[in-house]
C-alpha atoms as an extended CHARMM CRD file, in Angstrom:
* protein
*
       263  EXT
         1         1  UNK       CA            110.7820000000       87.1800000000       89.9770000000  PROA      1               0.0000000000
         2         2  UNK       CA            113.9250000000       87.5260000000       89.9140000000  PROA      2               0.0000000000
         3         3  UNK       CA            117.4020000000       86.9430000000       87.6780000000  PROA      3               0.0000000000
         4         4  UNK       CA            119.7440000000       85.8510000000       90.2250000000  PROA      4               0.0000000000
         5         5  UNK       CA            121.4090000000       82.5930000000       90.3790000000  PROA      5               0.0000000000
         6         6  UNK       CA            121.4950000000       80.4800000000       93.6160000000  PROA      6               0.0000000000
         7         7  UNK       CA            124.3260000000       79.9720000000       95.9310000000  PROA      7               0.0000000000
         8         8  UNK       CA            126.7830000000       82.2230000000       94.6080000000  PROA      8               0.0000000000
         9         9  UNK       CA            129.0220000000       83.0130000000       97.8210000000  PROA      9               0.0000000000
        10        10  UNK       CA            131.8760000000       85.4520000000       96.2300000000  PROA      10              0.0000000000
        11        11  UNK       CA            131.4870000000       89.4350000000       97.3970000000  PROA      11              0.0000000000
        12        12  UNK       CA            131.0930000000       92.0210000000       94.7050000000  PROA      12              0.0000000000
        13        13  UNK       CA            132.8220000000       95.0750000000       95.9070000000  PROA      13              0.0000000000
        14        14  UNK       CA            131.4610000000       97.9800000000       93.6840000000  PROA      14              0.0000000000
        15        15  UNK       CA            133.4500000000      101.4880000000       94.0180000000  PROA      15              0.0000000000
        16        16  UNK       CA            133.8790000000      104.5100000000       91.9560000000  PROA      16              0.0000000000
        17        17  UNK       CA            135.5560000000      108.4140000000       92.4340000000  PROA      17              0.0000000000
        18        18  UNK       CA            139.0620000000      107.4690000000       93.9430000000  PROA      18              0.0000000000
        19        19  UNK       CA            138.7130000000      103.8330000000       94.3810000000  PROA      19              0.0000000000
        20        20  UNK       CA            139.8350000000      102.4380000000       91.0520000000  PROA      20              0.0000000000
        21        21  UNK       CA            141.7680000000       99.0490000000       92.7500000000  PROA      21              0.0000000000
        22        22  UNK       CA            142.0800000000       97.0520000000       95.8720000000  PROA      22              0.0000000000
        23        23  UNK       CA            145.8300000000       96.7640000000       96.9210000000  PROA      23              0.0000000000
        24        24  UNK       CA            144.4930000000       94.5620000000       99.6260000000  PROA      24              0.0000000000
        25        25  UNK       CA            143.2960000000       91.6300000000       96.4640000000  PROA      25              0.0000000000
        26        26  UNK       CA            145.9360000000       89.1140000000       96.2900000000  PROA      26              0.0000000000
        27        27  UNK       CA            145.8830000000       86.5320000000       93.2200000000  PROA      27              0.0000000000
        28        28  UNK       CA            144.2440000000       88.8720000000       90.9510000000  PROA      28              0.0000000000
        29        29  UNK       CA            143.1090000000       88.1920000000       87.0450000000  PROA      29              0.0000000000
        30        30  UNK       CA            141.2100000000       91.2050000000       84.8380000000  PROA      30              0.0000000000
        31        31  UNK       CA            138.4470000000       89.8150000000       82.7540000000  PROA      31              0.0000000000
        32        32  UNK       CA            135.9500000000       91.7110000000       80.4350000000  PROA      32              0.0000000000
        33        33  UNK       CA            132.5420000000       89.5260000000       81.0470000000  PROA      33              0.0000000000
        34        34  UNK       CA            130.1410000000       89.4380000000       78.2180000000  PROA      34              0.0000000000
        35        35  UNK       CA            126.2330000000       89.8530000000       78.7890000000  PROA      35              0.0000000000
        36        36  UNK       CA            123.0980000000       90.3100000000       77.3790000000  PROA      36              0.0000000000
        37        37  UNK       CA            123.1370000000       94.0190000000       78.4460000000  PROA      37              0.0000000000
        38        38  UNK       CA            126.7360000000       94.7190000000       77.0770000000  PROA      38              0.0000000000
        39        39  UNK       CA            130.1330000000       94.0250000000       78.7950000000  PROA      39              0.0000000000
        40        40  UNK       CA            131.5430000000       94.4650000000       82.6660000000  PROA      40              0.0000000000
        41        41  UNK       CA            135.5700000000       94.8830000000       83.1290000000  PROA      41              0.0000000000
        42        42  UNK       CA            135.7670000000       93.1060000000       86.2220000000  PROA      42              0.0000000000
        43        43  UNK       CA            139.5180000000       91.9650000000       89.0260000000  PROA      43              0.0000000000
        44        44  UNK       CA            138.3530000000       88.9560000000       90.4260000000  PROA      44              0.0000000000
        45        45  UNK       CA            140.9800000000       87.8850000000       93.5130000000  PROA      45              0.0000000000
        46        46  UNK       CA            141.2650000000       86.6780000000       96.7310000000  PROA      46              0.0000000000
        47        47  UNK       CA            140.4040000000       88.8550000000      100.2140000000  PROA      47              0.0000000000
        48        48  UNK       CA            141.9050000000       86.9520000000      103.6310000000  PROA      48              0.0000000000
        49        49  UNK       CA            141.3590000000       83.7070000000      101.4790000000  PROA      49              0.0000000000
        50        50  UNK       CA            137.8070000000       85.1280000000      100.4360000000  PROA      50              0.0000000000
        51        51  UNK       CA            136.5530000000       85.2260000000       96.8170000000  PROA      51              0.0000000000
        52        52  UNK       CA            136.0560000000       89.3880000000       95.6990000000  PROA      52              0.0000000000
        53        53  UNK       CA            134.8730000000       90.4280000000       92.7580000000  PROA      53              0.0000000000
        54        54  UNK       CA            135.7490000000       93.7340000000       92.3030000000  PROA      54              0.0000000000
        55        55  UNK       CA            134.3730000000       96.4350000000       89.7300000000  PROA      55              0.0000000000
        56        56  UNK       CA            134.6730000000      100.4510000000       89.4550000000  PROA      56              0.0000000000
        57        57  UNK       CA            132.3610000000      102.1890000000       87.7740000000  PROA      57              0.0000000000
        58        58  UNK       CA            134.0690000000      104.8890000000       86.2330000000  PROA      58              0.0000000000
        59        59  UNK       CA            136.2130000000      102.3100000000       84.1620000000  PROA      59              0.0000000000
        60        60  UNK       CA            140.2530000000      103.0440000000       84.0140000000  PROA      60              0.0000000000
        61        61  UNK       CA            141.5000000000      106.8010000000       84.5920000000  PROA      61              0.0000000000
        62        62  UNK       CA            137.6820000000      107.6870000000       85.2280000000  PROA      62              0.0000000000
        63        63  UNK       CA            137.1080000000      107.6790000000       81.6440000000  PROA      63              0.0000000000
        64        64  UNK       CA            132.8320000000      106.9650000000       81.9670000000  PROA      64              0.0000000000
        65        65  UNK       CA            130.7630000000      109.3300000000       83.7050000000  PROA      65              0.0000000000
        66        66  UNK       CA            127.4810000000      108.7060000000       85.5420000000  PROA      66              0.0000000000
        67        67  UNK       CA            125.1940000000      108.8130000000       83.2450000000  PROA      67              0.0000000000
        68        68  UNK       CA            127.0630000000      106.5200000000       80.7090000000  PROA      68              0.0000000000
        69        69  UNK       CA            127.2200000000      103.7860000000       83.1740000000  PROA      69              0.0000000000
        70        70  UNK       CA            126.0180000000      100.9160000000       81.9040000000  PROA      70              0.0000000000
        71        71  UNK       CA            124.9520000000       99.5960000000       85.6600000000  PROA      71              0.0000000000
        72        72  UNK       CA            123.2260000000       96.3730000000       83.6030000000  PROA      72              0.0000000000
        73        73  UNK       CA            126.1070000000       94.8870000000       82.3580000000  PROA      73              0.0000000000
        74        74  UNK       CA            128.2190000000       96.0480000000       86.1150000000  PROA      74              0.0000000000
        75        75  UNK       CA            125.0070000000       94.1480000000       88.2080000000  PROA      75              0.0000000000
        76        76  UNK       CA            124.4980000000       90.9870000000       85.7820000000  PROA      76              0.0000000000
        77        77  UNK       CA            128.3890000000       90.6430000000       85.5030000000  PROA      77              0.0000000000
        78        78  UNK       CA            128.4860000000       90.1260000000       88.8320000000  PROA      78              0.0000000000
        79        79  UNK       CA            125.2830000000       87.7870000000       89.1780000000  PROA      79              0.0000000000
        80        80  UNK       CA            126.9310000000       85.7580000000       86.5730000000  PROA      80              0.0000000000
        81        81  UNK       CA            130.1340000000       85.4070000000       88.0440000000  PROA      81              0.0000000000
        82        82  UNK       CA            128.5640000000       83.8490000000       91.2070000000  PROA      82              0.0000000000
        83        83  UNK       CA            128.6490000000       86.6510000000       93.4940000000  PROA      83              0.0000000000
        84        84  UNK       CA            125.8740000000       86.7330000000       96.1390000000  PROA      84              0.0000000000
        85        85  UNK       CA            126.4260000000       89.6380000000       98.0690000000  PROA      85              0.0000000000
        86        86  UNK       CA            127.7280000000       93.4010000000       97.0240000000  PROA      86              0.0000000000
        87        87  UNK       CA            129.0840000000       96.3750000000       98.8800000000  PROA      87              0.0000000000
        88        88  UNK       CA            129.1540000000       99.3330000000       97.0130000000  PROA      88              0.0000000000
        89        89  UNK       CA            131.1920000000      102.5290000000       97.7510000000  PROA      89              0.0000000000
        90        90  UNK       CA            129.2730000000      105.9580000000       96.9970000000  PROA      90              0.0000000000
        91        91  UNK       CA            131.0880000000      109.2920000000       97.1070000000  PROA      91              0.0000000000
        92        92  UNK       CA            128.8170000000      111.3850000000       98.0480000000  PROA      92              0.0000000000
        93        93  UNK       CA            127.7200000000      115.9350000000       98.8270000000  PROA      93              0.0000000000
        94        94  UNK       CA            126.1780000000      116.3480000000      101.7940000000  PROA      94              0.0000000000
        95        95  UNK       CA            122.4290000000      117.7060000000      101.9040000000  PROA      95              0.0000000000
        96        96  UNK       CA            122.5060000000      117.3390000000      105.8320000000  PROA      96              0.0000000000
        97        97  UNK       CA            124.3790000000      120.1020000000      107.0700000000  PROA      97              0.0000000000
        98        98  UNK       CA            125.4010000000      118.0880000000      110.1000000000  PROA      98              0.0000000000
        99        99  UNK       CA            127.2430000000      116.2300000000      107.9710000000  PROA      99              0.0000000000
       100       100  UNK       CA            131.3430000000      116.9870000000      106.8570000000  PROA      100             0.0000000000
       101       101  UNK       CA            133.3330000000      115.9690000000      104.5220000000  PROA      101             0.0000000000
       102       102  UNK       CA            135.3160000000      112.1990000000      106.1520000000  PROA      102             0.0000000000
       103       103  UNK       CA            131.3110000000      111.3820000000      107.4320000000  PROA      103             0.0000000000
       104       104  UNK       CA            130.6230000000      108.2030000000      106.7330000000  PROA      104             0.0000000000
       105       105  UNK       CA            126.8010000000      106.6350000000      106.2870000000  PROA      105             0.0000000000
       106       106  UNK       CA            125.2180000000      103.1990000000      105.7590000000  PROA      106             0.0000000000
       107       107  UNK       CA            122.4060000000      104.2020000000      103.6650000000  PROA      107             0.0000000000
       108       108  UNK       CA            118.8340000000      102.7250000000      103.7670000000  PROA      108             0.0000000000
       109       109  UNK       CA            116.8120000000      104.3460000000      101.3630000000  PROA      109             0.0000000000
       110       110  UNK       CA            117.3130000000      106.4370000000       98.4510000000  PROA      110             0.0000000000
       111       111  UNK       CA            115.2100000000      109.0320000000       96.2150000000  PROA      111             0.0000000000
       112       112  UNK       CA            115.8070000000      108.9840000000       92.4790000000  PROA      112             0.0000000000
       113       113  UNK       CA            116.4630000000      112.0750000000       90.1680000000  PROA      113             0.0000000000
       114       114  UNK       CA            117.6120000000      110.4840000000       87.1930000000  PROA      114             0.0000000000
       115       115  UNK       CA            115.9750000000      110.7470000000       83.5640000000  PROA      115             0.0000000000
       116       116  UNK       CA            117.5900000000      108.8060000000       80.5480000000  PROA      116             0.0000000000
       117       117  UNK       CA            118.8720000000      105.8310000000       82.2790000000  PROA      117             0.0000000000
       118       118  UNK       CA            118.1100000000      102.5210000000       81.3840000000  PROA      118             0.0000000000
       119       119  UNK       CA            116.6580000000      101.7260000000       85.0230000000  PROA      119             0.0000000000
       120       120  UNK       CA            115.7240000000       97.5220000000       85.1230000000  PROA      120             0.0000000000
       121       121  UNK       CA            115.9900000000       94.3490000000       83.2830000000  PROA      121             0.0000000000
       122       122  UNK       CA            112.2290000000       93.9570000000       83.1850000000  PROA      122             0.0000000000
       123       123  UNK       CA            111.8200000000       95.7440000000       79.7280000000  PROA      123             0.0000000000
       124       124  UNK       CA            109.3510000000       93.2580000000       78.4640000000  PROA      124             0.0000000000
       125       125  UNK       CA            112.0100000000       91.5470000000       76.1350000000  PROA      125             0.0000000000
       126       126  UNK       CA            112.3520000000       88.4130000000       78.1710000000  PROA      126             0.0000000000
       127       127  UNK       CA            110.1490000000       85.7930000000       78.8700000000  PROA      127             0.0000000000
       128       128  UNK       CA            109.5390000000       87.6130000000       82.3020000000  PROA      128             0.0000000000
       129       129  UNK       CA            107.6140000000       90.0390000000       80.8890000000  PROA      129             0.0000000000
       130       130  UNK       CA            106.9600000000       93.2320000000       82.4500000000  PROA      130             0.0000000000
       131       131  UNK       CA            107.8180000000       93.1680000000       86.7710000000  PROA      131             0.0000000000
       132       132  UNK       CA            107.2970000000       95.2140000000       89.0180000000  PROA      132             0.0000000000
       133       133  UNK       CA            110.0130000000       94.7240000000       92.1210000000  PROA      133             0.0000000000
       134       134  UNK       CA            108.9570000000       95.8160000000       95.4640000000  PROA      134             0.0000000000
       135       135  UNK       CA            111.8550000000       98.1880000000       96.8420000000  PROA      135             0.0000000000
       136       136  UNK       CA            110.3860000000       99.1260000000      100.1830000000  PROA      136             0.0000000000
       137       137  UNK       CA            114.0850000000       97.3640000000      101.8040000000  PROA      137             0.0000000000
       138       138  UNK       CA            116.5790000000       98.5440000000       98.7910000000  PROA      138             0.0000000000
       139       139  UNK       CA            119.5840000000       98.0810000000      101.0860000000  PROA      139             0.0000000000
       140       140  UNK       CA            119.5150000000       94.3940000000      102.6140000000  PROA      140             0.0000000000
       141       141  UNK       CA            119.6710000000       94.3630000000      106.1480000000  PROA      141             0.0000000000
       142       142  UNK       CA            122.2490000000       91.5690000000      106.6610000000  PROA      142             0.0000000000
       143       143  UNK       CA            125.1000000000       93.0050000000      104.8460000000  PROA      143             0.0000000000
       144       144  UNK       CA            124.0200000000       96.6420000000      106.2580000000  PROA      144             0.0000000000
       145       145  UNK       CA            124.2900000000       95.0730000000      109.7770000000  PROA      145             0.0000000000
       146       146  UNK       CA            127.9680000000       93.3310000000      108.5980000000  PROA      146             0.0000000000
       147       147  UNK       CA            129.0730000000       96.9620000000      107.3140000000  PROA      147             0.0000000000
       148       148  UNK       CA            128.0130000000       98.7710000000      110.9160000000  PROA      148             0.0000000000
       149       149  UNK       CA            129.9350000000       95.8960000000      112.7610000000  PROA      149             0.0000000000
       150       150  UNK       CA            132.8900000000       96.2050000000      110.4740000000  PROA      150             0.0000000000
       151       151  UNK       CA            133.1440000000       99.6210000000      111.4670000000  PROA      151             0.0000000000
       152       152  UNK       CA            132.6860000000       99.3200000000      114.9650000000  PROA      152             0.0000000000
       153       153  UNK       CA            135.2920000000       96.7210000000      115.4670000000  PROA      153             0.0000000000
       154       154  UNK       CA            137.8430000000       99.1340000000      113.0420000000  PROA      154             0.0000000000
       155       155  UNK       CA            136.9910000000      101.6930000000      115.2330000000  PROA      155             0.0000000000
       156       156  UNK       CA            135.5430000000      104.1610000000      112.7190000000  PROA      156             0.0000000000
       157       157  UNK       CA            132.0190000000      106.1360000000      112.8970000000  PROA      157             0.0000000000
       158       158  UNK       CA            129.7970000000      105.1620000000      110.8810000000  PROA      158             0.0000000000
       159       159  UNK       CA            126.0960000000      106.6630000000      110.5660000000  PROA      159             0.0000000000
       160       160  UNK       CA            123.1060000000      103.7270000000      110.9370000000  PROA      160             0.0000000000
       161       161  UNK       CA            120.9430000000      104.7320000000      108.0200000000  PROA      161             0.0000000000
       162       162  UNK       CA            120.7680000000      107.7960000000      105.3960000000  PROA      162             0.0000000000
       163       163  UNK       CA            118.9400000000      108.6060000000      102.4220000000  PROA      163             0.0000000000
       164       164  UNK       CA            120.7610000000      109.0300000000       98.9700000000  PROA      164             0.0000000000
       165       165  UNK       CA            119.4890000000      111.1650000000       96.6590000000  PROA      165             0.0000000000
       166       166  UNK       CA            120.9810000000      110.1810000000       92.6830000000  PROA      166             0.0000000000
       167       167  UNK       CA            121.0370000000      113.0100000000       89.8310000000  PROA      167             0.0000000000
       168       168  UNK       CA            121.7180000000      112.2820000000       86.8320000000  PROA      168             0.0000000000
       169       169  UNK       CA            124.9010000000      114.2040000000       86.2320000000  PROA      169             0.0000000000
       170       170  UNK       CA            128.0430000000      114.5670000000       85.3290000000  PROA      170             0.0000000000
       171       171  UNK       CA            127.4120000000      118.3680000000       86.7390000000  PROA      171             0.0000000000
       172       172  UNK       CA            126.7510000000      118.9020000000       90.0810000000  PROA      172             0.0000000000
       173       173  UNK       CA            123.2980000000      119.8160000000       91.6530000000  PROA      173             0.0000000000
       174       174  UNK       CA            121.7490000000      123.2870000000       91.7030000000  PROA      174             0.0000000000
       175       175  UNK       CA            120.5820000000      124.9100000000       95.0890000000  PROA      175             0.0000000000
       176       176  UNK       CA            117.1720000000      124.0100000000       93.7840000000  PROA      176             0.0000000000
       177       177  UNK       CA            117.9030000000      121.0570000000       93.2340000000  PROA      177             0.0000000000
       178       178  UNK       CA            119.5710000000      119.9290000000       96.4120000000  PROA      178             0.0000000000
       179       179  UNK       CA            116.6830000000      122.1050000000       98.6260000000  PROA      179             0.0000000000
       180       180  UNK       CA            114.1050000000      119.9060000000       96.7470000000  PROA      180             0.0000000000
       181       181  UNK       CA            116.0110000000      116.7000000000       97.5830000000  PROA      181             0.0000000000
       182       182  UNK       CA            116.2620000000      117.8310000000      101.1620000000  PROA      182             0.0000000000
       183       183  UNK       CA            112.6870000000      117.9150000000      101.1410000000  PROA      183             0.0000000000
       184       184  UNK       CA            112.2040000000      114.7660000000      100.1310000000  PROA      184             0.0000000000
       185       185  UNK       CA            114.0580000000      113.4980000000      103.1230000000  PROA      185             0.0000000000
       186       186  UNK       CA            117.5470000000      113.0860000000      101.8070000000  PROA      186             0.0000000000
       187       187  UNK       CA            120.9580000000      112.9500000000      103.6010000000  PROA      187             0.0000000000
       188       188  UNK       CA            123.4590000000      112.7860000000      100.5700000000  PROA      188             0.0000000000
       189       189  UNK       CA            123.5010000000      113.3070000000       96.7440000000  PROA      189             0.0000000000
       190       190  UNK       CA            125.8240000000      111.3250000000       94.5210000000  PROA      190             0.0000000000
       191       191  UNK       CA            125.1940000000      110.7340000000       90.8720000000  PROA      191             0.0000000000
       192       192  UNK       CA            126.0330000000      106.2790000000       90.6450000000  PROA      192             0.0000000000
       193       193  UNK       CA            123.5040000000      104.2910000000       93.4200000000  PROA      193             0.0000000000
       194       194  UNK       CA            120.4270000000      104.2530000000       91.6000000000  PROA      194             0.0000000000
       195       195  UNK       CA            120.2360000000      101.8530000000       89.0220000000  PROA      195             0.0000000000
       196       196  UNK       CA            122.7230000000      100.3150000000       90.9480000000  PROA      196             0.0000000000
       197       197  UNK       CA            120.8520000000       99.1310000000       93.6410000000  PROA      197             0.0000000000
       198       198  UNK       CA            117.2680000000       97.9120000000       92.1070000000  PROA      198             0.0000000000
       199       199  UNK       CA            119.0560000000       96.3340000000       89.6130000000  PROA      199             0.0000000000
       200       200  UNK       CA            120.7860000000       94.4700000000       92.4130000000  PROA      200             0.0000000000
       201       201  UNK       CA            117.3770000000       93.4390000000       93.8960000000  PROA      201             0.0000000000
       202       202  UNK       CA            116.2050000000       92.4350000000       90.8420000000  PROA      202             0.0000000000
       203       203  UNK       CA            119.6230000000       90.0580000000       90.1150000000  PROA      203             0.0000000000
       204       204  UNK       CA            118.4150000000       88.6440000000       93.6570000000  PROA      204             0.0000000000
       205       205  UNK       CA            121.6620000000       90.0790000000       95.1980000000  PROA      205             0.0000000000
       206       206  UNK       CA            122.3230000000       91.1260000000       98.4780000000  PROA      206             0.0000000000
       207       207  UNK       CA            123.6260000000       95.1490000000       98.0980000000  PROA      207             0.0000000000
       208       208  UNK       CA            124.4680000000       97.4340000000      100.5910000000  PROA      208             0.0000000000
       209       209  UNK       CA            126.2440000000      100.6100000000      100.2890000000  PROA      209             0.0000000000
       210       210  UNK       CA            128.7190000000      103.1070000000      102.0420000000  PROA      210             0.0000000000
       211       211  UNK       CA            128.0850000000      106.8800000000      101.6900000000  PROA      211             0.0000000000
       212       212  UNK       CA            131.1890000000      108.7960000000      102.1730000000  PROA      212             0.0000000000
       213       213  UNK       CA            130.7810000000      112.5410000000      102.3020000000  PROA      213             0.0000000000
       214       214  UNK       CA            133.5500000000      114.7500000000      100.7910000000  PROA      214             0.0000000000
       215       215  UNK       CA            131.7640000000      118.4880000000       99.9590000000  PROA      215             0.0000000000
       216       216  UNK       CA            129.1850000000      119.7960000000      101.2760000000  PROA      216             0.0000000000
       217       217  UNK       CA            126.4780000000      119.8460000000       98.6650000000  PROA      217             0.0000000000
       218       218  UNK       CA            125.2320000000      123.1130000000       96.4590000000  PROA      218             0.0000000000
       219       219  UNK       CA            123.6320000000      125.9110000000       98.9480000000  PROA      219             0.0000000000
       220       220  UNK       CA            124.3830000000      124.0630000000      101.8790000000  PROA      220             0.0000000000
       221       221  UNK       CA            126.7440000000      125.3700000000      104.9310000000  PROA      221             0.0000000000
       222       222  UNK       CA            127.6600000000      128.9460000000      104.8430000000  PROA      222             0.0000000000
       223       223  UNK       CA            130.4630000000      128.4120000000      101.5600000000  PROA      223             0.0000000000
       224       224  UNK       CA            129.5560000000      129.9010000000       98.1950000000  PROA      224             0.0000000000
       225       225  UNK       CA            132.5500000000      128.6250000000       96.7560000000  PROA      225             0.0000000000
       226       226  UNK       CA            131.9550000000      125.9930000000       93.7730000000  PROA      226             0.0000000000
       227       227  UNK       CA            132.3990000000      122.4550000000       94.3910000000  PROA      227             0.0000000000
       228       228  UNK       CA            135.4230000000      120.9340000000       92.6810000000  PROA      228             0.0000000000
       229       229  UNK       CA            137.7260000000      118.1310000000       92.0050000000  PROA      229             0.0000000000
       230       230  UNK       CA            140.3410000000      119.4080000000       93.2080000000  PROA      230             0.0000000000
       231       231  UNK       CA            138.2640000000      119.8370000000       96.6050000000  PROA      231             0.0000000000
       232       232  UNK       CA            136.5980000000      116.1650000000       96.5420000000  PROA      232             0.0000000000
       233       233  UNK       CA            140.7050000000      114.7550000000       95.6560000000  PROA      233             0.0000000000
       234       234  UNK       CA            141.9670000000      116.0300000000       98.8240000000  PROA      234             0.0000000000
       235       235  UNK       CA            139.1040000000      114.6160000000      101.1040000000  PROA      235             0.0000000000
       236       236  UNK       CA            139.6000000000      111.0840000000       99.3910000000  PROA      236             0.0000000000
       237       237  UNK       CA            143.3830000000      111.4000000000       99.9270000000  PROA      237             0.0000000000
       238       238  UNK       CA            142.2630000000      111.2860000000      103.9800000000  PROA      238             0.0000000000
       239       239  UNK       CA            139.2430000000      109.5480000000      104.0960000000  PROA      239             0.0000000000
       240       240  UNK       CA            139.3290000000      106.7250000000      101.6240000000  PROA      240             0.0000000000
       241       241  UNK       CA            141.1850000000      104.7720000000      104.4280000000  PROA      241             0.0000000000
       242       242  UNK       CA            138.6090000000      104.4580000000      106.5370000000  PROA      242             0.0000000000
       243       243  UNK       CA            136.1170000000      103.0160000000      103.8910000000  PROA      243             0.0000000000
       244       244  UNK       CA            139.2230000000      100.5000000000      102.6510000000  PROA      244             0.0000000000
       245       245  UNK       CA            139.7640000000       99.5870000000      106.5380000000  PROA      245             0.0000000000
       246       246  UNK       CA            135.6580000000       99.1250000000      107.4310000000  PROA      246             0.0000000000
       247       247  UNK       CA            135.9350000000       96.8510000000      103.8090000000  PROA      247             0.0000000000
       248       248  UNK       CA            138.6370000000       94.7630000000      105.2400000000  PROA      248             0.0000000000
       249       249  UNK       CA            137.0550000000       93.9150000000      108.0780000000  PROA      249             0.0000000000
       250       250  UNK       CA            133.9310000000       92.4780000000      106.9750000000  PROA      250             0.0000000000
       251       251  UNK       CA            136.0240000000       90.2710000000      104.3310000000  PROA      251             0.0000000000
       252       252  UNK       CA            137.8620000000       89.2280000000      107.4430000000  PROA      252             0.0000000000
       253       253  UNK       CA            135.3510000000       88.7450000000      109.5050000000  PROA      253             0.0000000000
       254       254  UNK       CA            133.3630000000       86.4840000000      107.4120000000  PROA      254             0.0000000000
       255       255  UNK       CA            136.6590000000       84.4830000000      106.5250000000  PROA      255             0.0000000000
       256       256  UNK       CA            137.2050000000       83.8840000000      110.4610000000  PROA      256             0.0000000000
       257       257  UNK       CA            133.7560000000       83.0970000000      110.6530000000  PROA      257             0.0000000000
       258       258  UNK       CA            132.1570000000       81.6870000000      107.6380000000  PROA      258             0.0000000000
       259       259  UNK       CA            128.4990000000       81.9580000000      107.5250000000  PROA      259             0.0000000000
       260       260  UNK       CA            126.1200000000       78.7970000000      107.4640000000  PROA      260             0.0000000000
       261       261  UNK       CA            125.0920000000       77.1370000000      104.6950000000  PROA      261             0.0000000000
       262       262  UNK       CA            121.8330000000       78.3120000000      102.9860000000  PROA      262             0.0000000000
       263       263  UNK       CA            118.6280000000       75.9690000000      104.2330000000  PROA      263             0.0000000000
């Protein structure tokens, strides 16, 4: 089951901590789109002569945090406005001490930590009833593949695969927490991709995200110093480039070469 509609063919581009517009949107009109979950502030504009809807999470001057998201109204916004596909941005710690701040990773799986969130449409007040929505590919493959060859053609590394683990926030992780997370397999925390993404596959959308690191996460490396925003600010102020130039790419590349029509 699920709430999508068919043939939508705009591209949601979903972003939070330092991406609060797209310079690169030409033709650009703000609406606030009403749903049954509560409303969306959305830019909808034009991408090399491509259709982007674009949405940030934190709202204007980062004024919502994590937890008071509401990723419902964000994901069916976007279903309703005809988009079909969404890449979402994810600023991320990282658990993997390989990993440095600039890293960039094309996640495939995530682990959730979350508590209080409303988590699905499926709350047995439609005439769906109660579903249960198999998540064994949360990230869909085609736009994941798009993403890695958007980044190798802009020159820019890009990691094939990572996990994400989401806390519930707006503080950062304890040591505990993140060595508990690490055991569960995961490469990054953040504190925004889960709803986010089931809520996605149940809209029927195509989602796929980009992790960028900017701190190591709590108790990892050899730094006891405490994460702040002053330290994640400066990493954006170098790094948020590369995410903006692997996003223009894959707009551009499916303008130059549109993809065939749905069977």
């Amino acid at each position: 089951v699920s709430l999508g509609v068919e043939g939508g063919k705009d591209v949601g581009i979903i972003a939070g901590t330092g991406f609060y517009d797209l310079d690169a949107l030409q033709e650009t009109t703000e609406h606030t789109v009403s749903t049954t979950w509560g409303q969306a502030r959305v830019t909808r504009g034009e991408w090399h002569g491509i259709p982007v809807v674009f949405l940030t999470r934190h709202g204007a001057g980062h004024s919502v945090p994590p937890h008071l998201v509401n990723y419902r109204a964000n994901i069916r916004a976007l279903a309703d406005l005809g988009v079909r596909d969404v890449v979402a941005v994810n600023v991320t710690g990282s658990i993997d001490p390989d990993l440095r701040p600039g890293d960039l990773l094309c996640l495939d799986d995530f682990v959730d930590f979350t508590r209080q969130r409303p988590v699905t449409f499926f709350d047995g007040s439609g005439p769906e009833g109660v579903v249960h929505t198999d998540v064994m590919t949360p990230y869909d493959p085609q736009v994941r593949r798009e993403i890695l060859d958007a980044a190798a053609t802009a020159g820019r590394s890009i990691r094939d695969g990572g996990v994400y683990a989401c806390f519930e926030g707006p503080r950062f992780e304890t040591r505990a927490e993140i060595r508990l997370a690490a055991l569960a397999g995961a490469d990054v925390a953040g504190m925004t991709g889960v709803p986010e993404v089931t809520l996605a596959l149940e809209a029927g959308l195509r989602y796929a995200a980009i992790s960028l690191v900017v701190n190591p996460a709590s108790g990892v490396g050899d730094s006891d110093e405490p994460i702040t925003m002053a330290e994640i600010d400066a990493v954006l102020k170098t790094s948020a480039a590369a995410v903006l130039e692997i996003l223009d790419e894959l707009v551009h590349t499916r303008a130059t070469f549109p993809e065939e029509p749905d069977a």
